[in-house]
N, C-alpha and C positions, 0 to 999 in steps of 0.2 A: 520474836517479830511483832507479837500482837502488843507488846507492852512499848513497843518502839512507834506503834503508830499510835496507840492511844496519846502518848507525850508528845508527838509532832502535833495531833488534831487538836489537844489541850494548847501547848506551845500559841497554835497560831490563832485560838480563842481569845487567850488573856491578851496577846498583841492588837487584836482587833477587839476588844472589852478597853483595853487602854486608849486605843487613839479614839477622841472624841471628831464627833463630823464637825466640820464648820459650819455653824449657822451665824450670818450678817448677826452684826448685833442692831437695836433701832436706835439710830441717833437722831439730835436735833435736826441734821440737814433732812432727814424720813421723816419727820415730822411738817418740818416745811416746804415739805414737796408735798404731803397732802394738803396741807393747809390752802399752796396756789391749786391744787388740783380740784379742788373744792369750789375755789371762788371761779375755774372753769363752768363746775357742772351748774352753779349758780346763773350762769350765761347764759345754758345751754334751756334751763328751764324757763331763764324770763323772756327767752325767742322763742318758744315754745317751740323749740326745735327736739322733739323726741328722740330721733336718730341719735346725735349727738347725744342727748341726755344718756341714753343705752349704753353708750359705747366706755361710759365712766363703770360699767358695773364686768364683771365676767359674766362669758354666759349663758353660765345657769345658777348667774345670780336668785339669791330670795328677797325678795320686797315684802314687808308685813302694813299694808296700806291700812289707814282706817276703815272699817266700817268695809271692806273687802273681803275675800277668801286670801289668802297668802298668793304672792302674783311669784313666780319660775320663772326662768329665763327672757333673753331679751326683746322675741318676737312679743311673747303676752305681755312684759311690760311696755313695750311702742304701744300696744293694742290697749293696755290700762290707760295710760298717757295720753292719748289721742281719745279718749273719750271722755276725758274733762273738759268742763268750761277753758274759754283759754284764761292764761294767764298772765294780766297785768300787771301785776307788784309784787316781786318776793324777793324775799332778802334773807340771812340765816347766818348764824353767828359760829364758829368756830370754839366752842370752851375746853375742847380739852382734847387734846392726842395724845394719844400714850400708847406704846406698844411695847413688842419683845421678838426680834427677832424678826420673821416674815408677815405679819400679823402684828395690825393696830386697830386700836380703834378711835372715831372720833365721836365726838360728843357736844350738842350746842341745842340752838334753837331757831325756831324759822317765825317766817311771816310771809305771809301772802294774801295776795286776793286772785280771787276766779273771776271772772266776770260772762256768765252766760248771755248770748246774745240780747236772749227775751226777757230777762229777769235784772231783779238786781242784784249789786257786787255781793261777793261772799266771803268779807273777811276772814281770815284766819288766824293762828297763831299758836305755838305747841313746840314739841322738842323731839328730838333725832338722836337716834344712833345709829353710827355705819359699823361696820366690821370691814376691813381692807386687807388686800394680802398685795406682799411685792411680787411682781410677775416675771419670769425667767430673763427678760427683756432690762429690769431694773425698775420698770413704773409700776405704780400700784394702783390697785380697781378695786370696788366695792364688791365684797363677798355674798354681806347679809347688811339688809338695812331694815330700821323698825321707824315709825314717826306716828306721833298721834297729838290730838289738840289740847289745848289747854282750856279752851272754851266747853261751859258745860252743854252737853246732848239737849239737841232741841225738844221741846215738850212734844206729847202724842199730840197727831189732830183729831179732835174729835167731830 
């Protein structure tokens, strides 16, 4: 008997060692559904609408902000967001999607300006990367996102 169950628990090993899971493959249409999903979240930051801006990430999204601590989930990042100058001019390029599976990332570059009330504007200008995952639902959200400037670090004052 004991040789008989060892071959049934093997038996039903190698049958579940052979069927592989299905995982989506990433096609072009996943790619061009972030690409629009993108030029959403791009709306969402030139109305400086934070809410909306959050709701593109999962959340306990990571944000790696410049010159920041690492910003967690979506209340700190409203609360990141909401305490920048607003934002007058940004725009951000799409160079590259590529993924595998549930999991892409995308890759470009941005441009913006702040404009604090009292002060003057604060161009900017630098490059991104998101991490994306598709969500049970079919749409995909930003996982982890990094972005930093391409302008050099302002001098000390002295």
């Amino acid at each position: 008997m004991r040789h008989g169950l060892t071959a049934f628990v093997l038996a039903g090993l190698l049958t579940a060692c052979s069927q592989q899971a299905t995982v989506p493959s990433f096609s072009e249409a996943d790619a061009a559904t972030i690409r629009v999903t993108a030029d959403a979240y791009v709306k969402a930051v030139r109305e400086n609408n934070w809410t909306a801006w959050a709701d593109f990430y999962v959340p306990d999204a990571l944000v790696l902000a410049p010159n920041a601590p690492a910003i967690r989930g979506r209340d700190a990042m409203v609360e990141w967001a909401r305490a920048l100058p607003p934002v007058t001019s940004f725009t951000r390029t799409s160079d590259e999607v590529e993924g595998s599976g549930d999991i892409a990332y995308l890759r470009g570059g941005y441009q913006w300006v702040l404009s604090p009330p009292n002060g003057p504007a604060m161009p900017d200008s630098g490059k991104y990367i998101q991490i994306w995952r598709r969500q049970p639902d079919g749409t995909w959200k930003i996982v982890r996102a990094i972005f930093n400037s391409d302008l050099p670090a302002a001098a000390p004052q002295r």
